[in-house]
N, C-alpha and C positions, 0 to 999 in steps of 0.2 A: 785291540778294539774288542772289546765286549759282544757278546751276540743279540743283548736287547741294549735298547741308549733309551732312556726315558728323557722326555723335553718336559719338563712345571712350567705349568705356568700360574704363577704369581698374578691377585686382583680380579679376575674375572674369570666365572664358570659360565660356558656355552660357547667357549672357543676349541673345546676337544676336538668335537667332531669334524667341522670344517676343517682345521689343518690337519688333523689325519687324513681326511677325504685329498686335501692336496697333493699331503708329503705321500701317499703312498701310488698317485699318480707320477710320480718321480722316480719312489724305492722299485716299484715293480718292474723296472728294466734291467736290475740289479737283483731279482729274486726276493726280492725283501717285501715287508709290509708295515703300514702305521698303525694299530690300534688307539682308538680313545678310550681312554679311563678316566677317572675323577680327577682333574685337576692335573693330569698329565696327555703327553701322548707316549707310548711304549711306542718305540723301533725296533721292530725284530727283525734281527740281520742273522739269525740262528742259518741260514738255509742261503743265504746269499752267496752268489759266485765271486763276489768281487765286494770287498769290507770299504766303506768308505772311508776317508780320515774322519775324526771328529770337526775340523777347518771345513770340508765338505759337506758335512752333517749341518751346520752354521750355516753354510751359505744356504742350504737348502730349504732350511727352517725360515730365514730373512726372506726370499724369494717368493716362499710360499704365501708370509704374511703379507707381502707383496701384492700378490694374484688374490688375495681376499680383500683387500683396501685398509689395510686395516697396521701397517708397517709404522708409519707417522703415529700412531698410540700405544707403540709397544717397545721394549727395548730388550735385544737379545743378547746374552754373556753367554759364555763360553769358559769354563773352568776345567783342563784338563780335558777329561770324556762328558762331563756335565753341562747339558744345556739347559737352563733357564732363558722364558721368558717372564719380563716383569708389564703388566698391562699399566700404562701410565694413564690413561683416558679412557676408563670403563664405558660411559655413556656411548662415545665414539666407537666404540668397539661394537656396541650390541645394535648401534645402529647401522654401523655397514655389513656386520653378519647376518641384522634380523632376520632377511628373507632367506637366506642359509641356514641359518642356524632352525629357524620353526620348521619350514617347508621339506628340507631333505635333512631330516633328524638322526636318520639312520643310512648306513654305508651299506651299499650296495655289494657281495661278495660272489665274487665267482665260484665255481662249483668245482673247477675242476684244476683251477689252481693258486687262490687267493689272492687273485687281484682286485683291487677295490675301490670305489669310488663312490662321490655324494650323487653320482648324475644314472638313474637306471636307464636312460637313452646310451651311452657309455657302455656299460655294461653290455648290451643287449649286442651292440657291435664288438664288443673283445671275446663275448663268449663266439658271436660264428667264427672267430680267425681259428678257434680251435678246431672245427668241423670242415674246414677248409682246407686245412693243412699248411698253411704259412708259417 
């Protein structure tokens, strides 16, 4: 397994952010994180205690589009360590991320050990577990 896995996606730009805000709601229990980039999301698994399969990478990426509404217009392959997705239903798409995609434009990062998400309510709870000591 590779220590970044980039997911493309194919047909529509403004779905970066959203499913990196997802997937890395997922990766961070594993050490890892999602980045959004142009037309991709980077997986960085550089720093992760535990590599996932790419078969788990898949599910995780489906699951995610899942939890965005947005599954039924996209279709996800799997070639080896390479994940694409291909957006089949652009309009569909921008219309269940729109209020995602304008409103929380940008990922929320913690300070103190790159956990990230779209929701800064989220955040604001993960950064006191650090001050806590849990």
């Amino acid at each position: 397994m590779k220590d970044v896995v980039y997911v493309t996606i194919e047909g529509f730009k403004g779905l970066e952010v959203p499913l990196a805000g997802k997937l890395t709601e997922r990766l961070v229990e594993l050490g890892a994180i999602a980045v959004a980039r142009e037309g991709s999301v980077a997986l960085d698994l550089s720093v992760s205690w535990a590599k996932p399969s790419p078969t788990a990478l898949f599910e995780m990426v489906r699951n995610a589009l899942q939890e965005l509404g947005v599954s039924d217009h996209c279709r996800v392959e799997i070639e080896g360590e390479v994940l694409r997705i291909f957006v089949t239903d652009p309009q569909s798409v921008k219309l269940a991320i729109g209020d995602v995609g304008v409103q929380n434009s940008r990922l929320h990062v913690c300070p103190h050990c790159g956990y990230a998400t779209l929701y800064e309510e989220l955040l604001k709870e993960h950064v006191k577990l650090h001050y806590i000591g849990v």
